[in-house]
C-alpha positions in Angstrom: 0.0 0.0 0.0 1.6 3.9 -0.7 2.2 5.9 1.5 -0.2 9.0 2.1 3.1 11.0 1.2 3.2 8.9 -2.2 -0.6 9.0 -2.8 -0.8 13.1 -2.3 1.9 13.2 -4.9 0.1 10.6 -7.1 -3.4 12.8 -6.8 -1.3 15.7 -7.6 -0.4 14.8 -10.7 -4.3 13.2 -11.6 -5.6 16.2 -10.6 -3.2 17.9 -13.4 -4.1 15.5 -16.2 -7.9 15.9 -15.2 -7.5 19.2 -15.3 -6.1 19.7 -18.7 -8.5 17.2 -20.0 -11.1 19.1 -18.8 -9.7 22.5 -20.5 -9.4 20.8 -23.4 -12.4 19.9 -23.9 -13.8 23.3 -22.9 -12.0 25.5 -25.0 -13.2 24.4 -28.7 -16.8 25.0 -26.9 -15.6 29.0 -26.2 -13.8 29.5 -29.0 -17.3 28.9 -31.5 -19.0 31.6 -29.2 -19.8 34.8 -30.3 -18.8 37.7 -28.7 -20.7 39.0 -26.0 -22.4 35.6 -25.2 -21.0 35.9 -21.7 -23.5 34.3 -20.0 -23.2 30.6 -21.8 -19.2 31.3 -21.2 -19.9 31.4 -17.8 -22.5 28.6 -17.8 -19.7 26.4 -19.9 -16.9 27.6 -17.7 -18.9 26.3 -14.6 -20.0 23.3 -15.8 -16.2 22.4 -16.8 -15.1 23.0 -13.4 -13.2 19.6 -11.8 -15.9 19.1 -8.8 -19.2 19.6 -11.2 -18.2 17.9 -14.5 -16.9 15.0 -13.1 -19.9 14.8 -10.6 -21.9 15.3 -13.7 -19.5 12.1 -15.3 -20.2 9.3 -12.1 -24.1 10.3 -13.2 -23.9 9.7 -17.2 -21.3 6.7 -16.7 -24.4 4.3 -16.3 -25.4 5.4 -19.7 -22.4 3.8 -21.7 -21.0 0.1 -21.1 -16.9 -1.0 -21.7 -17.6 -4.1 -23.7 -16.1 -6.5 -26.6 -19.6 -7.6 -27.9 -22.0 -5.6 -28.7 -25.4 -6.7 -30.3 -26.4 -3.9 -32.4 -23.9 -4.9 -34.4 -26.7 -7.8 -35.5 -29.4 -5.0 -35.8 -29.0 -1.1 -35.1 -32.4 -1.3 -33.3 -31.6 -4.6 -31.2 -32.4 -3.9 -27.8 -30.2 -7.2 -25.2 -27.4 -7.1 -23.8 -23.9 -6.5 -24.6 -21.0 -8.8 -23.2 -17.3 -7.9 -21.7 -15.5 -11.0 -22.0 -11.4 -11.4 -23.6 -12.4 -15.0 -24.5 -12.2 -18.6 -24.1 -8.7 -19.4 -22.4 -9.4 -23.2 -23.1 -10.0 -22.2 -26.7 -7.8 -24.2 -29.1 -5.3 -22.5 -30.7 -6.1 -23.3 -34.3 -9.3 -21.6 -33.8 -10.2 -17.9 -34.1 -11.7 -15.9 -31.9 -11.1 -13.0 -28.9 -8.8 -15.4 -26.7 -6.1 -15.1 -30.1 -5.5 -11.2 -29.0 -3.9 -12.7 -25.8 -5.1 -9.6 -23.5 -4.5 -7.5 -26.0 -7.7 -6.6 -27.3 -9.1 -2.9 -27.9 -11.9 -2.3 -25.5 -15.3 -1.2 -27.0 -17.8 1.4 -25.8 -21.7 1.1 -26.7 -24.8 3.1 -25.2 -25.4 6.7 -25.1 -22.9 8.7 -27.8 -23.3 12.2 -26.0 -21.9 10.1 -23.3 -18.5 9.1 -24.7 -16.5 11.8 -23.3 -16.8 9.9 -20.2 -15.3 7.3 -21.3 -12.5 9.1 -23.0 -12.1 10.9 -19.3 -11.5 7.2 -18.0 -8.9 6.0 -20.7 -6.6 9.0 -18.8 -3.5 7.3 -17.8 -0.8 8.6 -15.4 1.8 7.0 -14.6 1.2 3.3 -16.8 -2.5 3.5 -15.0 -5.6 4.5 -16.6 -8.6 6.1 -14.5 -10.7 3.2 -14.8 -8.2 1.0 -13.8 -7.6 3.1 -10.9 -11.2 3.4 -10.3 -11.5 -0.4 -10.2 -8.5 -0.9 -7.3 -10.4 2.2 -5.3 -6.7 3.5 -5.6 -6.5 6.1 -3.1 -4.6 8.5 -5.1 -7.9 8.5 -7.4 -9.9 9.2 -4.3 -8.2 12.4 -3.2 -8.0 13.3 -6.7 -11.6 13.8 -7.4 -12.5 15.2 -4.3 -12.0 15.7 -0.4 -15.5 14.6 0.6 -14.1 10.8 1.1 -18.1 9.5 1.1 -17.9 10.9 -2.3 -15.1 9.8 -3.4 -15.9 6.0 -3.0 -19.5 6.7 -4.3 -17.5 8.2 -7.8 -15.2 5.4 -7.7 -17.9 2.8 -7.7 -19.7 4.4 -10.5 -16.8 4.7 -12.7 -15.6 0.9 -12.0 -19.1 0.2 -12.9 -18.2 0.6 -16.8 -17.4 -3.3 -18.2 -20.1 -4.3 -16.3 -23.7 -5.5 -17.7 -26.3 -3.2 -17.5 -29.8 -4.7 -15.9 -30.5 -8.2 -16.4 -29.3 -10.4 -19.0 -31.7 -10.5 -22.1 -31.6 -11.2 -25.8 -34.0 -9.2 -28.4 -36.3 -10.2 -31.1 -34.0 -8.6 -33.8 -31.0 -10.5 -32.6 -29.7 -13.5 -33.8 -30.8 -16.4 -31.8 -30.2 -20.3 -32.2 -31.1 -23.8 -30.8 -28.7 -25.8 -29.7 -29.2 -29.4 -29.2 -28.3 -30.6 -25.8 -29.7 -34.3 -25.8 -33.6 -35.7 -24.5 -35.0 -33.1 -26.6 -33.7 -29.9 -24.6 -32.0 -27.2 -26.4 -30.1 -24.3 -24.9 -30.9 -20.9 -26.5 -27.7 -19.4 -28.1 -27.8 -15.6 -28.8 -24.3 -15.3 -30.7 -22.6 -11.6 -30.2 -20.6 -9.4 -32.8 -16.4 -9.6 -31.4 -16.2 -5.7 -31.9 -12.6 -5.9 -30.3 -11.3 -8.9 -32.6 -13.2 -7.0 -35.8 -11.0 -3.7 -34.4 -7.9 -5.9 -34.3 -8.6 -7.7 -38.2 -9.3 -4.5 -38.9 -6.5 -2.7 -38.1 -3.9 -5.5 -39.4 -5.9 -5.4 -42.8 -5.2 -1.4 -43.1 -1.8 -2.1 -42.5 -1.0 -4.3 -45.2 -2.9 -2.5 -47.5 -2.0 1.4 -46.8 1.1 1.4 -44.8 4.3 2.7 -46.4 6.0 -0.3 -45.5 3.7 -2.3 -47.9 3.0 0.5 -50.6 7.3 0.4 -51.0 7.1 -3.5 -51.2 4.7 -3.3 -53.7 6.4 -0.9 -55.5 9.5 -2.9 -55.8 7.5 -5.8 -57.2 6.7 -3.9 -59.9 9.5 -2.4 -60.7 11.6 -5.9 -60.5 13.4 -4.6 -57.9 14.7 -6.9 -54.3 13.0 -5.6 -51.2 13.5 -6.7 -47.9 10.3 -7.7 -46.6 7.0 -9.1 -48.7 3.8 -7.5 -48.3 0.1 -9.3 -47.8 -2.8 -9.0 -50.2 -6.9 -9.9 -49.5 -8.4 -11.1 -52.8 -11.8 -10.3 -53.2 -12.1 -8.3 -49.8 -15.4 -7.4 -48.9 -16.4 -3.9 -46.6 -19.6 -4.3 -44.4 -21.0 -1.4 -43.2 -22.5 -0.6 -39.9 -24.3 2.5 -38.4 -24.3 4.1 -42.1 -24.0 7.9 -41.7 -23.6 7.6 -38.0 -21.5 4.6 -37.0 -20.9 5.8 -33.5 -24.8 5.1 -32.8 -23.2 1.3 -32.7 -20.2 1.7 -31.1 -17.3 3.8 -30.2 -14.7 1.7 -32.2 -17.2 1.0 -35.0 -16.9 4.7 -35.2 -13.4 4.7 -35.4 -13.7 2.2 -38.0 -15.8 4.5 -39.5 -18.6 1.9 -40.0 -16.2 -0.5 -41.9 -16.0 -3.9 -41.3 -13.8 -5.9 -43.6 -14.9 -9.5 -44.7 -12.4 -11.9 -46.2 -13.2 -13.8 -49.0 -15.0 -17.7 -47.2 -14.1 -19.2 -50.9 -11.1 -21.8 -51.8 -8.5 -20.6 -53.6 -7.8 -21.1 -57.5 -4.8 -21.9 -57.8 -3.8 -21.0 -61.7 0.2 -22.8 -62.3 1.1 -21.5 -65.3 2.5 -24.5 -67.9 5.3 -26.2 -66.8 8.3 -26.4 -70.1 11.3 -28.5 -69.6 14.5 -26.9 -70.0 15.5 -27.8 -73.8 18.5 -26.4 -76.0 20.5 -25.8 -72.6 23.5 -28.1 -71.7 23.0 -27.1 -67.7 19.5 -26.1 -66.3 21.7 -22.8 -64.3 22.4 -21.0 -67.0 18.9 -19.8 -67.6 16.3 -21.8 -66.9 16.4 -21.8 -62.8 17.9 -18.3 -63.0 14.7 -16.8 -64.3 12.7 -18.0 -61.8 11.1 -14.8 -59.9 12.5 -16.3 -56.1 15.5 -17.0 -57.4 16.3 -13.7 -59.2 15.1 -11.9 -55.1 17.3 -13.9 -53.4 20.2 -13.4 -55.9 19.3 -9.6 -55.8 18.7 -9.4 -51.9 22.1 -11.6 -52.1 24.2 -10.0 -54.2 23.4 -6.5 -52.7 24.4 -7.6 -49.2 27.2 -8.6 -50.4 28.7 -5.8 -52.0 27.6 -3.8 -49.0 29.4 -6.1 -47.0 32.3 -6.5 -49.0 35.6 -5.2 -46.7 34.3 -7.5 -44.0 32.4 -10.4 -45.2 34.8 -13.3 -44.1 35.2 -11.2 -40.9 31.9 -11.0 -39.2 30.0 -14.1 -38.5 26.7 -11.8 -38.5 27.6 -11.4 -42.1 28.7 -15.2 -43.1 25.3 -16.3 -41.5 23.5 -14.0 -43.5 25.2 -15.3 -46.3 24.3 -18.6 -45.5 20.8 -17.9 -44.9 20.3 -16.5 -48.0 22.1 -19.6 -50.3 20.5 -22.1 -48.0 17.0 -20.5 -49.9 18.6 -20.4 -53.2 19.3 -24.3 -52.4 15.9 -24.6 -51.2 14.6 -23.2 -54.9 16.5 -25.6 -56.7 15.0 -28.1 -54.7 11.9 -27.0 -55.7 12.5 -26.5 -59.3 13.9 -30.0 -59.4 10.0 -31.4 -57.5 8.6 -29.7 -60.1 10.1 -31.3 -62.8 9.9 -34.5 -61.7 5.8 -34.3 -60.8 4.4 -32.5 -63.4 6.7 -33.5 -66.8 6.3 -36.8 -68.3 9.0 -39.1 -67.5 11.6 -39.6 -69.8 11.0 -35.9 -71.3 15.1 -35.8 -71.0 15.3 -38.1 -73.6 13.9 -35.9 -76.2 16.2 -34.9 -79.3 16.5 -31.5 -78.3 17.3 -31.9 -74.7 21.0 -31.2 -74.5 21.1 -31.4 -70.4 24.5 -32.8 -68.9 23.6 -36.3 -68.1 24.2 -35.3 -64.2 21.1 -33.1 -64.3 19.2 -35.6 -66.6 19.3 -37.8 -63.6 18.3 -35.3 -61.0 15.8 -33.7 -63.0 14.0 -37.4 -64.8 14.7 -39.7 -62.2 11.9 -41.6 -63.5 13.2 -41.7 -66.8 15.2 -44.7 -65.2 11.8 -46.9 -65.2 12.2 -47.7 -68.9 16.0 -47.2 -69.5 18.3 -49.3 -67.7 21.3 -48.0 -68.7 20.1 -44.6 -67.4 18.9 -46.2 -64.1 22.4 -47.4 -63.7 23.9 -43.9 -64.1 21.3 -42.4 -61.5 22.3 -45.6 -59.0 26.0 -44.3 -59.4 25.2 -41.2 -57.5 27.9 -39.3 -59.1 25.5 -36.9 -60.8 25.0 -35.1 -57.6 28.8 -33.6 -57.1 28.4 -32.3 -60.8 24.9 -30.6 -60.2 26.3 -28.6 -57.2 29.4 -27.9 -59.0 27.2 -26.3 -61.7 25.2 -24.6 -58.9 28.1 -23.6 -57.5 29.9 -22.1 -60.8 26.4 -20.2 -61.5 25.8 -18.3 -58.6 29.9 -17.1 -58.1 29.0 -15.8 -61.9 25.1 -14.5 -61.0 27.2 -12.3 -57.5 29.7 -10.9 -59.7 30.0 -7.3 -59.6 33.0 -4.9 -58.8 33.5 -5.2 -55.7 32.6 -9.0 -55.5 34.2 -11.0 -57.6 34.7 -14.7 -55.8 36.7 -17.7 -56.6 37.4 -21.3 -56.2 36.6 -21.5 -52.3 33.4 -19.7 -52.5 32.0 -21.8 -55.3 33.1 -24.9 -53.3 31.5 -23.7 -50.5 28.0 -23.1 -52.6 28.6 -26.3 -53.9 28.9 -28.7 -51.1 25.7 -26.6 -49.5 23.0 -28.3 -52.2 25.3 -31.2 -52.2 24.3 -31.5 -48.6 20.6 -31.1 -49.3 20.7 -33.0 -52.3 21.8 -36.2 -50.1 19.3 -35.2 -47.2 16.5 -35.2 -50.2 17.7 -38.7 -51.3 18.1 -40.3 -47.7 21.6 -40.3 -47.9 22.3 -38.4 -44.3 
């Protein structure tokens, strides 16, 4: 418990950020008088004083709620009740709901509109603490803030902690959504499902981001343009914007407001997946001199790569921030090749490397038509050998020294080797070897 010395101070400083809340809100109000209107200045500058407006505050509190789920989200004219809750705790984590904001859910405010500076009074906080918090605890720093009459005090407190909770008795409403639920031997319990405004606040807000922030309008401005970036950006095919409240959204809600009636919904459709046609690399002797180089990932990660890189160039054997980097960023390249190589091998007809005009290196025949081996021994006998696999990552390795080039990287023998025994390694884990 503080000390009264450490509570006085604490009021002190309430009493401060009351009072410039207070004078905040009063000014705009005199500034749109005319002149000469002296007595509604005095009337305004009265009613803004700390003792009446915020006696006038503990009266109009009962005419908002703090809640998460408000029902006339279902219908503007539903009349039930409106829930508090931060969700489930014993909710699985694959499923969606309040309990996935872990505590950090945006609080919403229904009821009354012309009541909302109330509520903007309690979101104060001093000191890490907001009012209503404080309210809550009957902090005693609070207490003495408000007022001196203690009986008041605690009557104030009380009405201001009163805010989450429900007001009257629970009820539903004919224009709400209601719904049987089977509960065996012919009873049912009568569901009345709520609107999350919190988690639709929290959707909402990540869904702005992705869309509008700088971060993702320069991401998507490198895409275009061809360019590496170093972060991707999201995008919500055939996004849909509800609309609640219409011209007055804060009739709804306080954060419906904020959203300015929208609500987004995401599209509840499976995705089309369009690949686009699959050719075999023909009239090529090795598969890295243009045919995996052209693939859109692998020209990022050679970009994002080869930038680093000659960034990093007095110092790139001498930092180990900078050789994991480096490794990070050919382990993907690895990981491409991989999946150029699945490709292949899934969607191509095997034996499409025996074709006239395939002019592959029999190393990357093998790894690229294994199943060529099916209906030609002699081929099955090369791909048994195994020794295909050091030539593929010495052509992987050769390619990207070549693709990093520039003039201030130009590497040799050890870095190739080094590329090279990387997809050798994966190349082995792929085939069981390790």
């Amino acid at each position: 418990m503080a000390s009264p010395e450490i509570a006085t101070s604490d009021a002190a400083r309430i009493r401060s950020a009351i009072n410039v809340f207070l004078q905040e809100r009063l000014q705009p109000k005199l500034d749109k008088l005319k002149e000469g209107d002296d007595e509604l200045r005095q009337k305004l500058i009265a009613e803004h004083q700390p003792a009446a407006w915020i006696a006038d505050a503990a009266r109009r509190v009962g005419q908002i709620q703090q809640v998460t789920h408000a029902i006339k989200f279902t219908h503007s004219s539903a009349g039930g009740s409106n829930w508090f809750s931060t969700g489930n705790p014993a909710a699985d984590a694959r499923e969606l709901g309040s309990h996935a904001l872990e505590g950090q859910l945006s609080p919403d405010v229904v009821g009354n509109a012309a009541a909302l500076d109330v509520y903007k009074f309690l979101c104060l906080t001093i000191d890490g603490r907001s009012l209503l918090d404080r309210a809550t605890t009957r902090d005693p720093a609070l207490a003495e803030a408000l007022t001196n009459d203690a009986a008041k005090a605690a009557e104030w407190l009380v009405a201001f902690s009163s805010l989450p909770e429900t007001k009257g008795r629970l009820s539903s409403h004919t224009l709400a959504k209601q719904l049987y639920w089977p509960v065996g031997e012919g009873a049912y319990h009568l569901l009345a499902p709520l609107f999350s405004s919190s988690l639709a606040h929290a959707v909402h807000k990540r869904i702005g981001e992705d869309r509008f922030s700088d971060a993702a309008k320069a991401a998507r401005e490198a895409e275009r343009a061809d360019k590496a970036h170093p972060h991707g950006y999201r995008d919500y095919p055939n996004l849909a914007i509800q609309n609640f409240g219409g011209s007055k959204p804060q009739n709804i809600s306080q954060l419906n407001s904020e959203r300015r009636g929208e609500n987004y919904l995401l599209a509840a459709i499976p995705p089309v997946w369009k690949s686009p046609a699959l050719r075999p690399p023909l009239k090529t002797e090795t598969v890295f001199s243009h045919f995996f180089g052209r693939r859109k990932e692998v020209r990022r990660l050679v970009g994002v790569l080869k930038e680093f890189l000659r960034r990093m160039a007095n110092d790139r054997n001498k930092n180990i921030n900078v050789r994991e980097t480096r490794e990070e960023l050919v382990a993907e390249l690895c990981g491409e090749a991989l999946n150029m190589a699945a490709e292949l091998r899934n969607f191509m007809e095997p034996g499409w490397s025996a074709q006239a005009d395939c002019q592959l290196n029999l190393a990357e025949q093998c790894w690229l038509d294994p199943a060529r081996g099916l209906s030609d021994e002699d081929f099955a006998t090369l791909y048994r050998r195994g020794d295909w696999q050091i030539e593929v990552s010495r052509s992987f390795g050769n390619w990207l020294n070549a693709s990093l080039k520039t003039d201030k990287t130009i590497f040799g023998s050890a870095e190739a080797l080094e590329w090279q025994t990387m997809l050798e390694r994966e190349l082995h884990k792929e085939l069981g070897d390790e």
